[in-house]
N, CA, C and O atoms as a Tripos MOL2 file, in Angstrom:
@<TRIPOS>MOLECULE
protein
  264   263    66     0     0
PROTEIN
NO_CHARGES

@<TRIPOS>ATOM
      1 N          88.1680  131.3570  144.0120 N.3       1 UNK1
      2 CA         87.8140  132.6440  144.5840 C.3       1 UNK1
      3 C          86.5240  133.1320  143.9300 C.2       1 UNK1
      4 O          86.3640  132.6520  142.8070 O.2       1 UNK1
      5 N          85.6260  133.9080  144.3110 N.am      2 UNK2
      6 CA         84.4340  133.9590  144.0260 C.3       2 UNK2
      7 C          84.6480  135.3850  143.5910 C.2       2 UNK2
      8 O          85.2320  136.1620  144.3460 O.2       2 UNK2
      9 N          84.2230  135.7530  142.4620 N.am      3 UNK3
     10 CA         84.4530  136.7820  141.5320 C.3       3 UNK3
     11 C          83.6120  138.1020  142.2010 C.2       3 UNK3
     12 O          84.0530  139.2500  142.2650 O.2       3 UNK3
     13 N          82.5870  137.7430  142.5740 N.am      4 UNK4
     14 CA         81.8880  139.1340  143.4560 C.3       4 UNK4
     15 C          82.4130  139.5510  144.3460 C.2       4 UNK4
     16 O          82.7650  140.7270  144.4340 O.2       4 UNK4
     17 N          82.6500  138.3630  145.5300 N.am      5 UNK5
     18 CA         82.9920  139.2400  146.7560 C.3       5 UNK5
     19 C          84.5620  138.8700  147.1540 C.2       5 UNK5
     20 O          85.2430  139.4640  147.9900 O.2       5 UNK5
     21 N          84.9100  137.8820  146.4440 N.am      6 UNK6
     22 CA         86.6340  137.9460  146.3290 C.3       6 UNK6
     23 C          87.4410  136.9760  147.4890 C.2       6 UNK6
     24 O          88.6620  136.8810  147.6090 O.2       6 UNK6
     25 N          86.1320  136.1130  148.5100 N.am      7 UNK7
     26 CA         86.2080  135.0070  149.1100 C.3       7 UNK7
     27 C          86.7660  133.5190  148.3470 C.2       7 UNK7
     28 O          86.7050  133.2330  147.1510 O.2       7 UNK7
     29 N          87.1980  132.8840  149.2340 N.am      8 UNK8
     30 CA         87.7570  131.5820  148.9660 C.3       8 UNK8
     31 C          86.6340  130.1050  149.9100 C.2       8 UNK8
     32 O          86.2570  129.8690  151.0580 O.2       8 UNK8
     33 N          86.5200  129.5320  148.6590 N.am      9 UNK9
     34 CA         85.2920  128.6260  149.6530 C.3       9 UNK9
     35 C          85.7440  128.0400  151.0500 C.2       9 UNK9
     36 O          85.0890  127.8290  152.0710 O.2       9 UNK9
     37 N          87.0080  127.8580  150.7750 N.am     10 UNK10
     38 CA         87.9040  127.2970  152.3300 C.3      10 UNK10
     39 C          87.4760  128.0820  153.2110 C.2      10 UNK10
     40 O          86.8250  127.4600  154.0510 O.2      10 UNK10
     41 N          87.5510  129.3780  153.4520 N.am     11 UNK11
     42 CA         87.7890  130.3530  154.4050 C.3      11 UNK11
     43 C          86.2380  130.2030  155.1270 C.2      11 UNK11
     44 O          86.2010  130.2420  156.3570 O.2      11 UNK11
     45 N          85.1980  130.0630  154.5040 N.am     12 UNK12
     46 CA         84.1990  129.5740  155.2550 C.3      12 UNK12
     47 C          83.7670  128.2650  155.6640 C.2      12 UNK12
     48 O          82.7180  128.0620  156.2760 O.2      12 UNK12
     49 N          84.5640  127.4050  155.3280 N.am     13 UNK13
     50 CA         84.1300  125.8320  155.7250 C.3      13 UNK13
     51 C          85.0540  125.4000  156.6000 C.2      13 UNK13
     52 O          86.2630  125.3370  156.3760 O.2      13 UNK13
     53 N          84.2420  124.9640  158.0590 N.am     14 UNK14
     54 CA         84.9460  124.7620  159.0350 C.3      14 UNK14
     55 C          86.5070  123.1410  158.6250 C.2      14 UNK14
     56 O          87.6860  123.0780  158.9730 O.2      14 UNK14
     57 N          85.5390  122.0730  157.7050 N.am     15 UNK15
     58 CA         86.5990  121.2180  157.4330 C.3      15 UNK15
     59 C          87.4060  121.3990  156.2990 C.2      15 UNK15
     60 O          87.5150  120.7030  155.2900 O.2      15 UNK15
     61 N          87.9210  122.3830  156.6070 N.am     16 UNK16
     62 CA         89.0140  123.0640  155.2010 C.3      16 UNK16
     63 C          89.6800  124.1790  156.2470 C.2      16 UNK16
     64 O          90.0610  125.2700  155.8230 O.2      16 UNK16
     65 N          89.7550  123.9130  157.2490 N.am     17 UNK17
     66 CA         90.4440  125.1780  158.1310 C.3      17 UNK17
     67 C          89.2820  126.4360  158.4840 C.2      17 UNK17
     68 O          89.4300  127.3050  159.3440 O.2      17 UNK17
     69 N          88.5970  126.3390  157.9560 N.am     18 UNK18
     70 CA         87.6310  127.4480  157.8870 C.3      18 UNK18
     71 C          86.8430  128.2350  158.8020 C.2      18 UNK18
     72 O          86.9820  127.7240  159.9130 O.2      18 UNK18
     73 N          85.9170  129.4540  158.8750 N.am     19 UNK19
     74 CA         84.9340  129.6260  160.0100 C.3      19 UNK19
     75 C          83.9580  130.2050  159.0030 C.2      19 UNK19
     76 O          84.0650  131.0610  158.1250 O.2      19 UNK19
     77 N          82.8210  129.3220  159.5060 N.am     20 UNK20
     78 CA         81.3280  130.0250  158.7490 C.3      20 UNK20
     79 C          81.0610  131.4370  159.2550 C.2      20 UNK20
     80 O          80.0600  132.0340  158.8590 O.2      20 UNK20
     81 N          81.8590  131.9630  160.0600 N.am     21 UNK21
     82 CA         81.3070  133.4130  160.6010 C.3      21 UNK21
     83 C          82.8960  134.0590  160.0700 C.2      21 UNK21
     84 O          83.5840  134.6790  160.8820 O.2      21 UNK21
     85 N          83.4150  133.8160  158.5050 N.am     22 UNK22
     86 CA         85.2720  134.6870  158.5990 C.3      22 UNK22
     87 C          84.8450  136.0180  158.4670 C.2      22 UNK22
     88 O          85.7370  136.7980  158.8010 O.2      22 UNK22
     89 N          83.8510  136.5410  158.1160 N.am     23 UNK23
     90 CA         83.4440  137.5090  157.7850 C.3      23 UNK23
     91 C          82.2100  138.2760  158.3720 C.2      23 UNK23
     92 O          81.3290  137.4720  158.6780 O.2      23 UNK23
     93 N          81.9160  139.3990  158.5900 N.am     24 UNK24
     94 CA         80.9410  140.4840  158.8420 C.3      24 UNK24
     95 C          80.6610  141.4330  157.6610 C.2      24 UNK24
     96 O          81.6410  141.6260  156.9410 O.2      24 UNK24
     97 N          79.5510  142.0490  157.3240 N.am     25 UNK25
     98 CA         79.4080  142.7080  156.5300 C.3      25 UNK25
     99 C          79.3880  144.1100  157.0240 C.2      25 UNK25
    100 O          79.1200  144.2870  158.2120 O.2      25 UNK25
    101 N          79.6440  145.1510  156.2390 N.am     26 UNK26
    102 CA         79.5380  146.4260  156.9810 C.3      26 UNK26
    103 C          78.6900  146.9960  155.1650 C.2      26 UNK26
    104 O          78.5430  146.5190  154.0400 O.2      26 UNK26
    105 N          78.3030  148.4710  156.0400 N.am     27 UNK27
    106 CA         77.3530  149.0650  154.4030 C.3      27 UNK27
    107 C          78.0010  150.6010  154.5940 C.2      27 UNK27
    108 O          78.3140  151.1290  155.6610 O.2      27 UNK27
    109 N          78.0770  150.9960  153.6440 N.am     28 UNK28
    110 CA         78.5540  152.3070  153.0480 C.3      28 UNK28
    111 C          77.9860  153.0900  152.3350 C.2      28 UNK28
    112 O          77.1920  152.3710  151.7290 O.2      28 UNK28
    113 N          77.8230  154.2910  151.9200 N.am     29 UNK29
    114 CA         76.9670  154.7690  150.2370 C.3      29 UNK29
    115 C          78.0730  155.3380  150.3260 C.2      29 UNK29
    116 O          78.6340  155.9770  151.2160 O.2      29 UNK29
    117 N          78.3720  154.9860  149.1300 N.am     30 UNK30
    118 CA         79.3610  156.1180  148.3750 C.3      30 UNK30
    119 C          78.9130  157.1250  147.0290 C.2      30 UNK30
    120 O          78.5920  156.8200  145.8800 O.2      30 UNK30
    121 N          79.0300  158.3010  147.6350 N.am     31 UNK31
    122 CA         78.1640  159.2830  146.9740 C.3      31 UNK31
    123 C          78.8620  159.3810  145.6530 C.2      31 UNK31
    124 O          77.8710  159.6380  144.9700 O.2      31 UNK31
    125 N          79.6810  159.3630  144.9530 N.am     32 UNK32
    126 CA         80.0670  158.7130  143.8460 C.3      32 UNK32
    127 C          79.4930  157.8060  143.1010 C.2      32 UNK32
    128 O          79.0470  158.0650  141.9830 O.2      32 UNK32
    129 N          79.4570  156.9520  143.5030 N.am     33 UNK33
    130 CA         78.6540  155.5170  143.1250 C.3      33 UNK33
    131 C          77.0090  156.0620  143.2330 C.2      33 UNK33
    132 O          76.1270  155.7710  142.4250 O.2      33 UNK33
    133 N          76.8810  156.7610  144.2160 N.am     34 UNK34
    134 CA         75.5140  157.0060  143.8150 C.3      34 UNK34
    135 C          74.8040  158.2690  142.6450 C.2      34 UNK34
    136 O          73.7160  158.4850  142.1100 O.2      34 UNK34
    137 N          76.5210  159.0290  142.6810 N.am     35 UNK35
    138 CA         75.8410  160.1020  141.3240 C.3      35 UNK35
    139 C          76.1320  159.1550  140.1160 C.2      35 UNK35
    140 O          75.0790  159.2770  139.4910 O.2      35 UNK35
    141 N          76.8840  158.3070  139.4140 N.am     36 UNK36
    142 CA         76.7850  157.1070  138.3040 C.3      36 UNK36
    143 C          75.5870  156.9690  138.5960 C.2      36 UNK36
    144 O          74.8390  157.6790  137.9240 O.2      36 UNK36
    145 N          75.0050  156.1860  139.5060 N.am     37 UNK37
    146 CA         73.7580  155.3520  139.1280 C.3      37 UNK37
    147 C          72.4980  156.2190  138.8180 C.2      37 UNK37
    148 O          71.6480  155.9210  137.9790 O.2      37 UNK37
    149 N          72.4920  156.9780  139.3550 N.am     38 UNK38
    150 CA         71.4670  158.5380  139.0170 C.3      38 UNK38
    151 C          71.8750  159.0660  137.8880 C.2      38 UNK38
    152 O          71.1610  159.8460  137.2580 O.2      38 UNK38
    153 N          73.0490  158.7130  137.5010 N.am     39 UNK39
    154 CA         73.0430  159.0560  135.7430 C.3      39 UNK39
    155 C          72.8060  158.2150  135.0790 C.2      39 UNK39
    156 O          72.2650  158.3990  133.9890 O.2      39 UNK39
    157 N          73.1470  157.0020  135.5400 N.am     40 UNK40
    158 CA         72.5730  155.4960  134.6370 C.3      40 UNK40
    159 C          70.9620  155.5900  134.5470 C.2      40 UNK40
    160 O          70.4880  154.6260  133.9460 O.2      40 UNK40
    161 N          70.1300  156.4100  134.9470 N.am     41 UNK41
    162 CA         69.0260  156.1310  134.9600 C.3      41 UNK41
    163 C          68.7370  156.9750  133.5150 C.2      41 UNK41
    164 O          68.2020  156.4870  132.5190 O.2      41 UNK41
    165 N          69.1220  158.0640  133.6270 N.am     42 UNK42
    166 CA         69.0610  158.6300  131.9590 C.3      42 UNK42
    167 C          69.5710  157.8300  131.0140 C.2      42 UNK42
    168 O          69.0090  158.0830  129.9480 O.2      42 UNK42
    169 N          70.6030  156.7370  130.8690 N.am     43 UNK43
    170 CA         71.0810  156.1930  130.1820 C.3      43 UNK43
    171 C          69.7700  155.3700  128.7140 C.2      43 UNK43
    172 O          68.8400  154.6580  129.0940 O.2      43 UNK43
    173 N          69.9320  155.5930  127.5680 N.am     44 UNK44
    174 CA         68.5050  154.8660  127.1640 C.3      44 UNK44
    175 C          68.8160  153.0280  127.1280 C.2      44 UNK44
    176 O          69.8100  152.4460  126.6950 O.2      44 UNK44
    177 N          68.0540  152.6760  127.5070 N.am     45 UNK45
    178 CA         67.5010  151.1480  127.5070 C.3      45 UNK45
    179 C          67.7150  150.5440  126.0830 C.2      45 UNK45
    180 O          67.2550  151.3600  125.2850 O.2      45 UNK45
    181 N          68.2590  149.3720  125.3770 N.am     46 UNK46
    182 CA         68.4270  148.6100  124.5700 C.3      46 UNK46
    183 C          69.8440  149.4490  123.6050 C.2      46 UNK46
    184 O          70.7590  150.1630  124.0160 O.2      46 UNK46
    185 N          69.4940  148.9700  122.1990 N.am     47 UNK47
    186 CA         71.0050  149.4290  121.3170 C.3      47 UNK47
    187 C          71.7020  150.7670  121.8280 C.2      47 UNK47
    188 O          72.8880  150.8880  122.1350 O.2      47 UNK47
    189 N          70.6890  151.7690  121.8530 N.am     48 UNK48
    190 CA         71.2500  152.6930  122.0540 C.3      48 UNK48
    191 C          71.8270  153.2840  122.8340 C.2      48 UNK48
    192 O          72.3220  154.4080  122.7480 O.2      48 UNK48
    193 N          71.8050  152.3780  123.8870 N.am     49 UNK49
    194 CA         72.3670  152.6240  125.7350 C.3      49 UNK49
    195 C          73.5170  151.3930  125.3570 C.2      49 UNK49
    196 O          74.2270  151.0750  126.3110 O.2      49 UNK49
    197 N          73.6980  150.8720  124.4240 N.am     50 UNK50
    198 CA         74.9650  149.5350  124.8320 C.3      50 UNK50
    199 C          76.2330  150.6530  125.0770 C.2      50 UNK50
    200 O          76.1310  151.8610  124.8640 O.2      50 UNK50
    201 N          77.5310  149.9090  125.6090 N.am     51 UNK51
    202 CA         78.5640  150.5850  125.4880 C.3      51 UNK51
    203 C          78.8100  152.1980  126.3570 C.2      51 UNK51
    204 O          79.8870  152.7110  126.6590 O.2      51 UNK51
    205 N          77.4130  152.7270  126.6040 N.am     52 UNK52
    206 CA         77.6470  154.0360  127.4850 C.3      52 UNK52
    207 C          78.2990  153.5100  128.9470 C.2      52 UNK52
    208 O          77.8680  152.5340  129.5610 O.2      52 UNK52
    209 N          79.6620  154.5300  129.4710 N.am     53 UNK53
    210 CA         80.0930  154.3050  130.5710 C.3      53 UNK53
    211 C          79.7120  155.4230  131.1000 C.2      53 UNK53
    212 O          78.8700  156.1100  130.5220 O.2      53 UNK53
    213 N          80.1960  155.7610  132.1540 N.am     54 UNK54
    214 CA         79.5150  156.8360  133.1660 C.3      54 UNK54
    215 C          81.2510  156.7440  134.2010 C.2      54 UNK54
    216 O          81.7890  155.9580  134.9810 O.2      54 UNK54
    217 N          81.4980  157.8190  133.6870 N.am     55 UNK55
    218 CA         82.7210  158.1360  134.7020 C.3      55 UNK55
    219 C          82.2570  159.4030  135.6860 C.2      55 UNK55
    220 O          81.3250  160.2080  135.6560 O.2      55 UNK55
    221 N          83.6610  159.1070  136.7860 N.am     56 UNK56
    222 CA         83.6310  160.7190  137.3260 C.3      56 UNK56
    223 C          84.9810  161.3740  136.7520 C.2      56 UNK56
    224 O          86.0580  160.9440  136.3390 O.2      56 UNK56
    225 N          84.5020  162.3750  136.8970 N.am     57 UNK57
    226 CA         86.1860  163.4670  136.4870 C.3      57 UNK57
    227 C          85.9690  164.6250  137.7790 C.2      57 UNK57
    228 O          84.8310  164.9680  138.0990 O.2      57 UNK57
    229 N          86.7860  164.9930  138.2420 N.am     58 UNK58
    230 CA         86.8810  166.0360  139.2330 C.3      58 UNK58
    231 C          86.3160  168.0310  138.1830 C.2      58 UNK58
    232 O          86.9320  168.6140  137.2900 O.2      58 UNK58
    233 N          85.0090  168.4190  138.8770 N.am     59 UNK59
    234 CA         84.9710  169.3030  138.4990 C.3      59 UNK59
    235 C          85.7930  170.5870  137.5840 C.2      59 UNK59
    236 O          85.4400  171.2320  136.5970 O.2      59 UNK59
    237 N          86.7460  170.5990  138.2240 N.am     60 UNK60
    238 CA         87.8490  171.6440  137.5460 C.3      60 UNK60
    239 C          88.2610  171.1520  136.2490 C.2      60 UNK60
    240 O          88.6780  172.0300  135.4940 O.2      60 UNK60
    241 N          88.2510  170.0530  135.8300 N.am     61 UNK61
    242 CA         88.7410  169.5780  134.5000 C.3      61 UNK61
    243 C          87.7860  169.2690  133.8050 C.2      61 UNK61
    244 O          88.0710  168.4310  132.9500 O.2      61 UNK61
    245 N          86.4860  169.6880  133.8200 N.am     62 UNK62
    246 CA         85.2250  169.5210  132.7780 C.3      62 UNK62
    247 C          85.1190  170.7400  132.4120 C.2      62 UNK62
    248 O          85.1160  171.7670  133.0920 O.2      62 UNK62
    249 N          84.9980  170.5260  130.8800 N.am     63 UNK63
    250 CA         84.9570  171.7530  129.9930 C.3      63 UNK63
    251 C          84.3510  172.9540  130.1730 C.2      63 UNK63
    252 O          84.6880  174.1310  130.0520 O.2      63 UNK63
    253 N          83.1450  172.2270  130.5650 N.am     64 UNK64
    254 CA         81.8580  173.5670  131.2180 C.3      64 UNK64
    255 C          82.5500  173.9500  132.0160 C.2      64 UNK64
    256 O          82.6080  175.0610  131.4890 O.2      64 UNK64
    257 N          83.5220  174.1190  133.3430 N.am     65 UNK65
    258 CA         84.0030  174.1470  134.3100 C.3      65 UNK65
    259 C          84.3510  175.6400  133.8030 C.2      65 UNK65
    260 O          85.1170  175.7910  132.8510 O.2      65 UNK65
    261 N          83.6770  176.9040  134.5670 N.am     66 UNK66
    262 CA         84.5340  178.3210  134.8050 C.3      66 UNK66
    263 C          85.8550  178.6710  134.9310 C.2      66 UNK66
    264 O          86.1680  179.8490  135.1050 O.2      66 UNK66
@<TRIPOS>BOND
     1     1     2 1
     2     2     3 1
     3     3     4 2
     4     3     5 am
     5     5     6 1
     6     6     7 1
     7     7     8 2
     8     7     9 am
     9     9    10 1
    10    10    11 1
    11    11    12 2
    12    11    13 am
    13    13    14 1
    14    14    15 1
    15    15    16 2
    16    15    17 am
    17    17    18 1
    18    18    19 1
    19    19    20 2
    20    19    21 am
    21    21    22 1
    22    22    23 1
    23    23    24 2
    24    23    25 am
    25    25    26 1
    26    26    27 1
    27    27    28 2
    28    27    29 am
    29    29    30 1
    30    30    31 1
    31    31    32 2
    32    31    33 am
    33    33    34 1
    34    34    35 1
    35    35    36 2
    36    35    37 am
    37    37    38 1
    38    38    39 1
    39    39    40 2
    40    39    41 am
    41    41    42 1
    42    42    43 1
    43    43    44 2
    44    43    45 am
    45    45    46 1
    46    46    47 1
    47    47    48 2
    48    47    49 am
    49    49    50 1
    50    50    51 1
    51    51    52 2
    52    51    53 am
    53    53    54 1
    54    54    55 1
    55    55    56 2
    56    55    57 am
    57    57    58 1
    58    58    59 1
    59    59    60 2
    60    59    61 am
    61    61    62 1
    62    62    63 1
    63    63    64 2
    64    63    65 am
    65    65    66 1
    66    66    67 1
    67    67    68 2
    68    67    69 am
    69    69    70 1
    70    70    71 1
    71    71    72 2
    72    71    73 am
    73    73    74 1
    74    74    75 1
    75    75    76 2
    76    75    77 am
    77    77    78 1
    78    78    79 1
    79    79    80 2
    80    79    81 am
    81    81    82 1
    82    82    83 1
    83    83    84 2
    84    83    85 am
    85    85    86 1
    86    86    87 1
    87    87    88 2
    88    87    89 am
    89    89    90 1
    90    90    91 1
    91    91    92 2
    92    91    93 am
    93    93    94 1
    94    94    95 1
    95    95    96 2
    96    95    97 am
    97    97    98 1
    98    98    99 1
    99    99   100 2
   100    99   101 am
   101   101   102 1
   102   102   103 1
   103   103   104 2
   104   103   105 am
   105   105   106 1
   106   106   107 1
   107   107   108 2
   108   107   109 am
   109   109   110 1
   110   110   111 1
   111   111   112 2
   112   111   113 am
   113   113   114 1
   114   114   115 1
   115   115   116 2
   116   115   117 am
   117   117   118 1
   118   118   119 1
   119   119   120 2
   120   119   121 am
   121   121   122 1
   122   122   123 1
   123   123   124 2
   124   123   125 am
   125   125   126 1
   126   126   127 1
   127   127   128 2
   128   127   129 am
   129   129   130 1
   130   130   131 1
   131   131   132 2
   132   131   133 am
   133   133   134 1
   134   134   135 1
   135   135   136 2
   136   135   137 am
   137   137   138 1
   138   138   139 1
   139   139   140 2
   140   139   141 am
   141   141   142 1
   142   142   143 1
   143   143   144 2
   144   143   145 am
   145   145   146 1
   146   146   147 1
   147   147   148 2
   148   147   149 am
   149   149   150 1
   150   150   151 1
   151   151   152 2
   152   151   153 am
   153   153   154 1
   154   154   155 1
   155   155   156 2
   156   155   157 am
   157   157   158 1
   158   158   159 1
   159   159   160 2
   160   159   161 am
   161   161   162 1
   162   162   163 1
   163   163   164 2
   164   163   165 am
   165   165   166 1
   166   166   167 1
   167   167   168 2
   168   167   169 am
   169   169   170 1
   170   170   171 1
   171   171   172 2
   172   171   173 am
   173   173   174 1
   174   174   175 1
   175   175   176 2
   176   175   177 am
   177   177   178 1
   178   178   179 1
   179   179   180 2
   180   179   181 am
   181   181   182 1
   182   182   183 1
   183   183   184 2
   184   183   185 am
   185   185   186 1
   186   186   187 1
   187   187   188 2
   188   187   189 am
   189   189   190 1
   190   190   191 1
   191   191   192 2
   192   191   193 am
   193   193   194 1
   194   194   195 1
   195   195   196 2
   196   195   197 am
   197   197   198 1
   198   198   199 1
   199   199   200 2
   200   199   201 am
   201   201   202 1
   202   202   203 1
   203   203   204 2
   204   203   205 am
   205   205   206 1
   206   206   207 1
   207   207   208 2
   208   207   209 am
   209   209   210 1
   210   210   211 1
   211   211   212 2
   212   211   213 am
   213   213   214 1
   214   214   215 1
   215   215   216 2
   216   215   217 am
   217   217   218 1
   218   218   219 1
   219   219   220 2
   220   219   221 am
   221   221   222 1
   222   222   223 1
   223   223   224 2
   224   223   225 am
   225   225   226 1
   226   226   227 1
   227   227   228 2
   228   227   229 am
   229   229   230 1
   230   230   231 1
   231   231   232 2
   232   231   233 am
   233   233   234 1
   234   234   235 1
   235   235   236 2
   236   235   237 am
   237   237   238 1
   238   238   239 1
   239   239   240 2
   240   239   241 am
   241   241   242 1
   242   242   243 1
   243   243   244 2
   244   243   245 am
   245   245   246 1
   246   246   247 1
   247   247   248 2
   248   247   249 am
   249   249   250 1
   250   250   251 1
   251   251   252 2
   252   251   253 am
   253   253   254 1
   254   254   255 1
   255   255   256 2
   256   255   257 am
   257   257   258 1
   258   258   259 1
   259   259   260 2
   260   259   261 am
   261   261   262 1
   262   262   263 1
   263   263   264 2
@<TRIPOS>SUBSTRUCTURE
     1 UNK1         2 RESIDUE 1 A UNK
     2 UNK2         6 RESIDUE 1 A UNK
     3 UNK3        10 RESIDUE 1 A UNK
     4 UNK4        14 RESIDUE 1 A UNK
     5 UNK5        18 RESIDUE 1 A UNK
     6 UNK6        22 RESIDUE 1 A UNK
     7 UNK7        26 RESIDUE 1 A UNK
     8 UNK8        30 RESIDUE 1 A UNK
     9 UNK9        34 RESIDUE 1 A UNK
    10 UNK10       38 RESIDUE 1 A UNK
    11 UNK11       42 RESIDUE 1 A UNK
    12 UNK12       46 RESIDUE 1 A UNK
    13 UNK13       50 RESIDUE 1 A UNK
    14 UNK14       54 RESIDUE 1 A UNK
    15 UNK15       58 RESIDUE 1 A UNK
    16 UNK16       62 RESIDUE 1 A UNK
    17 UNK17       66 RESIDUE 1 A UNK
    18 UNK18       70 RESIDUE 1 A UNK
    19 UNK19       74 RESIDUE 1 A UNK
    20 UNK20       78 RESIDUE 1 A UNK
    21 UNK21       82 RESIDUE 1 A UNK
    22 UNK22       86 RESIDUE 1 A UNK
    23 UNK23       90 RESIDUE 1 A UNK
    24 UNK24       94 RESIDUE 1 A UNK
    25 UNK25       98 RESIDUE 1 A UNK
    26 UNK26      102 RESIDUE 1 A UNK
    27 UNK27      106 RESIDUE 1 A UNK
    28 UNK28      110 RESIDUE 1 A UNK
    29 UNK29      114 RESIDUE 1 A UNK
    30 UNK30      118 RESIDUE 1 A UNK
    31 UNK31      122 RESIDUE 1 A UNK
    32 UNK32      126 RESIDUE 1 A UNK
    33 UNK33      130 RESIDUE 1 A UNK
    34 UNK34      134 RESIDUE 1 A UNK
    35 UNK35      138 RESIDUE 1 A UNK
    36 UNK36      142 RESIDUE 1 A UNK
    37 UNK37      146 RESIDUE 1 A UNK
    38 UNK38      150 RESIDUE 1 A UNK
    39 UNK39      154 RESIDUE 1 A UNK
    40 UNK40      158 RESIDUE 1 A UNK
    41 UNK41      162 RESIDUE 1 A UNK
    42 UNK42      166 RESIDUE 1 A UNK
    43 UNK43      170 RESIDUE 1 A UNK
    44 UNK44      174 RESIDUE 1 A UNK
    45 UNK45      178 RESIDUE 1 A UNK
    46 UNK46      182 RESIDUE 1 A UNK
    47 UNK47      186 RESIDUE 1 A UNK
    48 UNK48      190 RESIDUE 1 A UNK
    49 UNK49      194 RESIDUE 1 A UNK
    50 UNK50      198 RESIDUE 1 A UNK
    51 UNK51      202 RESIDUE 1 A UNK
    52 UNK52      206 RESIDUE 1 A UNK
    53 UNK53      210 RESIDUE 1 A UNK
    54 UNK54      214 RESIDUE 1 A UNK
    55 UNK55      218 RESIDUE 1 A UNK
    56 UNK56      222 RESIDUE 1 A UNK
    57 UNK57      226 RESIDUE 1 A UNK
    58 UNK58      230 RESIDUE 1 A UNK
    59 UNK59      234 RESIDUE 1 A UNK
    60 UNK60      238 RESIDUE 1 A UNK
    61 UNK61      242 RESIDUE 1 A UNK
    62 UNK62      246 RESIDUE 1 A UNK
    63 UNK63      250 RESIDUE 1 A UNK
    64 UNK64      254 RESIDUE 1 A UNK
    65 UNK65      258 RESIDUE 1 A UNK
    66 UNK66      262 RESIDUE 1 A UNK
């Protein structure tokens, strides 16, 4: 199984049961995923950026939160 997209090489090779077309791609933004990566950009570059994660938490439960 292929660790990125979670395919099996069979499933696309016609002599293994397969179809070179098992799949279609579709695209999404997930605005989530896109506020992480807009924070990953502040993140600093080399030692001092190792180890930083970037979660979400739902507004109401962040400290600053009124």
């Amino acid at each position: 199984m292929c660790p990125e997209c979670h395919t099996r090489l069979a499933e696309w090779d016609r002599e293994r049961g397969g179809d070179p077309h098992a799949y279609v791609t579709s695209t999404l933004r997930c605005p989530g995923c896109e506020l992480i990566e807009t924070e990953r950009d502040h993140v600093p570059q080399g030692p001092s950026g190792y180890g930083v994660k970037i979660q979400l938490r739902p507004r109401h439960l962040h400290r600053d939160h009124p």
